[in-house]
C-alpha positions in Angstrom: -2.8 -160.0 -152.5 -3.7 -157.4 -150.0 -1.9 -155.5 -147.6 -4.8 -156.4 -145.2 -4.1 -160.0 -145.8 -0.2 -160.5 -145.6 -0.7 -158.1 -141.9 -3.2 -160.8 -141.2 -1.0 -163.6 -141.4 1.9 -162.3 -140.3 0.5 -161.3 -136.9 -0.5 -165.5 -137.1 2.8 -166.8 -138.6 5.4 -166.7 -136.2 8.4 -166.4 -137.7 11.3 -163.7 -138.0 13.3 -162.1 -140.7 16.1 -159.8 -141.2 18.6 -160.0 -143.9 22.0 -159.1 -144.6 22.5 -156.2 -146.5 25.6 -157.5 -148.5 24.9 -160.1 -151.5 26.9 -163.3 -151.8 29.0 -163.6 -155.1 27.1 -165.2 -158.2 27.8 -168.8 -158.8 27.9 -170.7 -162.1 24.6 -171.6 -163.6 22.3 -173.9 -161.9 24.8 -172.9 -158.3 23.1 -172.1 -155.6 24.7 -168.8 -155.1 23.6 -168.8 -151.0 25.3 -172.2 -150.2 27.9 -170.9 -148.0 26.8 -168.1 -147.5 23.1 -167.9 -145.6 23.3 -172.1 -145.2 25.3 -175.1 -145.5 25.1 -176.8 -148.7 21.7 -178.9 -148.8 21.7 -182.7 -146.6 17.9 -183.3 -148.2 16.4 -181.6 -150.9 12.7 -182.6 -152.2 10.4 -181.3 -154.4 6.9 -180.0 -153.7 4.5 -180.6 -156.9 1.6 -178.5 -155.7 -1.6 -178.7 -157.8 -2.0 -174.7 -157.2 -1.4 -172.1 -159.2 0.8 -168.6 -158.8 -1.9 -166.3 -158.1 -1.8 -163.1 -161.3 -0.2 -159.9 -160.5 1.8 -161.7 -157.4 5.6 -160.8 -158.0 8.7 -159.8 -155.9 7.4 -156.6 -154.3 4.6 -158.7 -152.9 6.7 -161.8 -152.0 9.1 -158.9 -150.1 6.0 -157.4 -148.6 4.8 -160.4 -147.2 8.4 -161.5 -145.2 8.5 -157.9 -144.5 5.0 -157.8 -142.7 5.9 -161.0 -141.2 9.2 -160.1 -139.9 7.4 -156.7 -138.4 4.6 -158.7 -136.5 6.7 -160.8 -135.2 10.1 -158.5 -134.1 6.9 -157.0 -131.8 6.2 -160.7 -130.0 6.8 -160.7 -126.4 9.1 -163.1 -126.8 12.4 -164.3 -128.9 11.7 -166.0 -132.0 14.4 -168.7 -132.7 15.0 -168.4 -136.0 15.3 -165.7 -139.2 12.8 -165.5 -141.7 13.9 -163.5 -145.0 13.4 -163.5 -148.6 16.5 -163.8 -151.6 17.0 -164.0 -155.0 16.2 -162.1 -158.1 12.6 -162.6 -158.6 12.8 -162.5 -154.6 11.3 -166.0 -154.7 13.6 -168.1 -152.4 12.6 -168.2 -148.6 15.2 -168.9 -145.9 14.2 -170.2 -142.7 17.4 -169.4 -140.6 17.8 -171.3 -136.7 19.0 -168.5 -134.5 19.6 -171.2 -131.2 22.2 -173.6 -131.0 20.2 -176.7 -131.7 17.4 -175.4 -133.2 16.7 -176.8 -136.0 19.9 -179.3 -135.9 17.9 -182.4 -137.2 15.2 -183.0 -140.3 12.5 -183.6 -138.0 12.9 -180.6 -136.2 12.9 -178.8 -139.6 9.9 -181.2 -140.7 7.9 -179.9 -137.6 8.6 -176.2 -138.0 7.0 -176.3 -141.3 4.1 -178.7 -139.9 3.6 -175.6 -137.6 3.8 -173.1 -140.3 1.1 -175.5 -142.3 -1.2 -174.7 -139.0 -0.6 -171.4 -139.2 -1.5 -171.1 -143.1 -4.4 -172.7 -142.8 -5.8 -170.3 -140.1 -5.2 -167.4 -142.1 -8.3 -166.3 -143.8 -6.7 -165.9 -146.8 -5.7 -169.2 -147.1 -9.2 -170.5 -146.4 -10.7 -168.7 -149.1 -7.9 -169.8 -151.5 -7.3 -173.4 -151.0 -9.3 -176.3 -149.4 -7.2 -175.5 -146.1 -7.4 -178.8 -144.5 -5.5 -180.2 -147.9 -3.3 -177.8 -148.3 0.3 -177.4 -146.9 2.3 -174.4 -146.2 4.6 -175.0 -149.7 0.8 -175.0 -151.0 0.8 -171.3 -149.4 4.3 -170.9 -151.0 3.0 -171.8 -154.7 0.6 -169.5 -154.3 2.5 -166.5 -153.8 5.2 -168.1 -156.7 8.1 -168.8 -154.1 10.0 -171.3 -156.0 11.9 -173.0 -153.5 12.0 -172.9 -149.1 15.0 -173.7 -147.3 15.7 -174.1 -143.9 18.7 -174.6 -142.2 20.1 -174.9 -138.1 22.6 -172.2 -139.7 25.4 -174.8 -138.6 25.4 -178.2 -140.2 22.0 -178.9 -141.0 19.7 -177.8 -144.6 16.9 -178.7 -146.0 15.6 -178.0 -149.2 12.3 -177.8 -150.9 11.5 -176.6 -154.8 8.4 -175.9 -155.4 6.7 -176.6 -158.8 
C-alpha cells in the first residue's frame, strides 16, 4: 500500500481517530481485552466472509498508517466529526468506530448506515477501484484487504456492534 493511496482515502473517508495512550489490562484467552474499556460488551456480533485476500507485505505499520492518515485528513475538516476512529490490538488489526455525540450511533441501524456510508466512500477511492470490483465490494471488503480482522462500533454508551472478518 502506498502512502499516496491511504492520503487519498483518508481525505475521502470521513472519519476521526485518536486513541488513548494507556492499554486496558489483558483478559483470558479468547476475552475481548477492550470490552469495558473502549465499548460496551458486544449487543450483535456477525461475521464477514469476504472472498478477498490480505494484500502481501500489508501489516501493522501499514494498518496504523492508514487510521493515522485518516485521523489527520479528517482532524483538518471544517467541521466536527461525530465519532473516533482508531486502531488496537497487537497485530494492530482491530478497528474501533467510537460515537462522540449523545445519540450517535445509539441504535444498529444507525451503526448499519455509518458503515453503508464508509462502503461509498471505499468504493470512490481509487485504490479500491483498482483492487476490487467496487460496486461488489463492501467496506469490511476494504477491511480484508488491509488484514483488519474484526470492526467494531459502538455509541460509546450502551450500544456495540461487532464484525470479524474472515
Amino acid at each position: 500500500m502506498t502512502r499516496i493511496f491511504a492520503l487519498c482515502f483518508a481525505l475521502t473517508l470521513l472519519a476521526a481517530g485518536t486513541a488513548a495512550a494507556q492499554q486496558p489490562a489483558a483478559k483470558a484467552d479468547g476475552e475481548d481485552r477492550y470490552i469495558g474499556y473502549y465499548y460496551p460488551k458486544p449487543n450483535n456480533v456477525e461475521t464477514y466472509p469476504s472472498t478477498l485476500k490480505t494484500l502481501d507485505g500489508v501489516d501493522r505499520p501499514q494498518r496504523v498508517q492508514f487510521v493515522t492518515v485518516i485521523a489527520q485528513g479528517t482532524l483538518q475538516s471544517s467541521y466536527r466529526v461525530p465519532y473516533a476512529v482508531f486502531v488496537k490490538g497487537e497485530k494492530a488489526d482491530k478497528l474501533i468506530i467510537v460515537g462522540m455525540q449523545q445519540g450517535e450511533l445509539n441504535t444498529i441501524y444507525r451503526q448499519r448506515a455509518l458503515l453503508a456510508n464508509l462502503t461509498t466512500m471505499a468504493r470512490l477511492s481509487p485504490f479500491f477501484q483498482e483492487k476490487t470490483v467496487a460496486e461488489d465490494a463492501t467496506f469490511f471488503d476494504l477491511m480484508k484487504l488491509l488484514g483488519f480482522s474484526s470492526v467494531t462500533i459502538t455509541d460509546g454508551e450502551k450500544m456495540t456492534h461487532q464484525v470479524t472478518i474472515k
